[in-house]
C-alpha positions in Angstrom: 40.6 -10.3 -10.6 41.6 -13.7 -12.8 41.5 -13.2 -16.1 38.5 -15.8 -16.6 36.2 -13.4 -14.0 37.7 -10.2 -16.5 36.6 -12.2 -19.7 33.0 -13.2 -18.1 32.6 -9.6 -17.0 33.5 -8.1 -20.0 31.5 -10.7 -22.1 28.3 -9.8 -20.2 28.8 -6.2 -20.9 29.2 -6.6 -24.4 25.9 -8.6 -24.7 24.1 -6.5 -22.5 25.6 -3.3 -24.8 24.7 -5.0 -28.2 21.2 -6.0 -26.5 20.6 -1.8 -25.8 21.9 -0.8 -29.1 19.3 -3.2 -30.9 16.6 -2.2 -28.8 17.6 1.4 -29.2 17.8 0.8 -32.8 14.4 -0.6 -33.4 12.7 2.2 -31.3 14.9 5.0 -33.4 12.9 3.3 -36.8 9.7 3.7 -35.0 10.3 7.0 -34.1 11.7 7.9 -37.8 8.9 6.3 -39.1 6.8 8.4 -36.7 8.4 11.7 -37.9 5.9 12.8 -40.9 2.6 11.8 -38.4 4.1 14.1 -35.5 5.2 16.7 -38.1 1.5 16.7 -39.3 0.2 16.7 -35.3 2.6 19.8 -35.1 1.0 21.9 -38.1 -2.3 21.2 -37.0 -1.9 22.2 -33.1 -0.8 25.6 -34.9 -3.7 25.7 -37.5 -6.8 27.1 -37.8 -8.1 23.6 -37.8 -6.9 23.1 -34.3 -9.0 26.1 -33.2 -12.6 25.6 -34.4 -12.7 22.0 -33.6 -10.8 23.3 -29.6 -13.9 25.6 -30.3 -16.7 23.1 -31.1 -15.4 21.0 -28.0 -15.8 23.2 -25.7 -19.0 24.5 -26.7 -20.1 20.8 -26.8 -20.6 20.5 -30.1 -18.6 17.1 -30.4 -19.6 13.6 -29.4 -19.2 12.9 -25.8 -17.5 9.6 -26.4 -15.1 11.2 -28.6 -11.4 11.2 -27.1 -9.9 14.6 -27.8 -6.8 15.4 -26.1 -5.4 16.6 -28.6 -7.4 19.8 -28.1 -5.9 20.7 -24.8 -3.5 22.7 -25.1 -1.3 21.2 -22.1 -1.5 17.7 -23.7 0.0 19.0 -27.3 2.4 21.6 -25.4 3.6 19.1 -23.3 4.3 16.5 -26.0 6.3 19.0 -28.0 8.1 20.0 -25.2 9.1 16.3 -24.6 10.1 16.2 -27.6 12.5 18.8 -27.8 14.2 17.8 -24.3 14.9 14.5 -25.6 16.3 15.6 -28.9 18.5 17.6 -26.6 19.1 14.4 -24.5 19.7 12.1 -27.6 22.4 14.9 -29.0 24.3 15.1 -25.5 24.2 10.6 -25.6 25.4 10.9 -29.2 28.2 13.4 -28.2 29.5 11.0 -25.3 29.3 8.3 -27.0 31.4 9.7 -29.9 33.6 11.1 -27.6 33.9 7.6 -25.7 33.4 9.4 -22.5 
């Protein structure tokens, strides 16, 4: 490979690496930002909040039109479960990319 073809590859690597890391970036905010909201969604999955209104839903006692996922317990298991696989994913990315592997 000539060294121009080297330089061009390289070059669109490096943009296309700096263009990641500021997408990554803006979406690590948003999910810092996100933190306290999902912390509170945790407490209350676990509260006894969480069970009289799972109790008033399925004893129909909430508007029909009302979206309530939030009271299935797959929907709010899942989620937290997602979230813990990616935090595992995120710390093995940080490692290799300490590591420069």
């Amino acid at each position: 490979m000539d060294k121009i073809k080297r330089i061009e590859k390289m070059e669109k690597i490096m943009d296309k690496s700096a263009d990641i890391f500021n997408e990554l970036n803006a979406v690590l905010d948003k999910l810092c930002e996100n933190l306290p909201d999902y912390k509170k969604l945790d407490q209350y999955y676990s509260s006894q909040d969480w069970f009289s209104d799972a109790e008033d839903s399925n004893n129909n006692l909430l508007p029909e039109d009302l979206k309530c996922g939030v009271l299935s317990e797959d929907g709010a298991y899942n989620l937290f479960g997602e979230n813990h696989e990616l935090a595992i994913r995120m710390v093995e990315i940080a490692a290799k990319m300490l590591r420069r592997e």
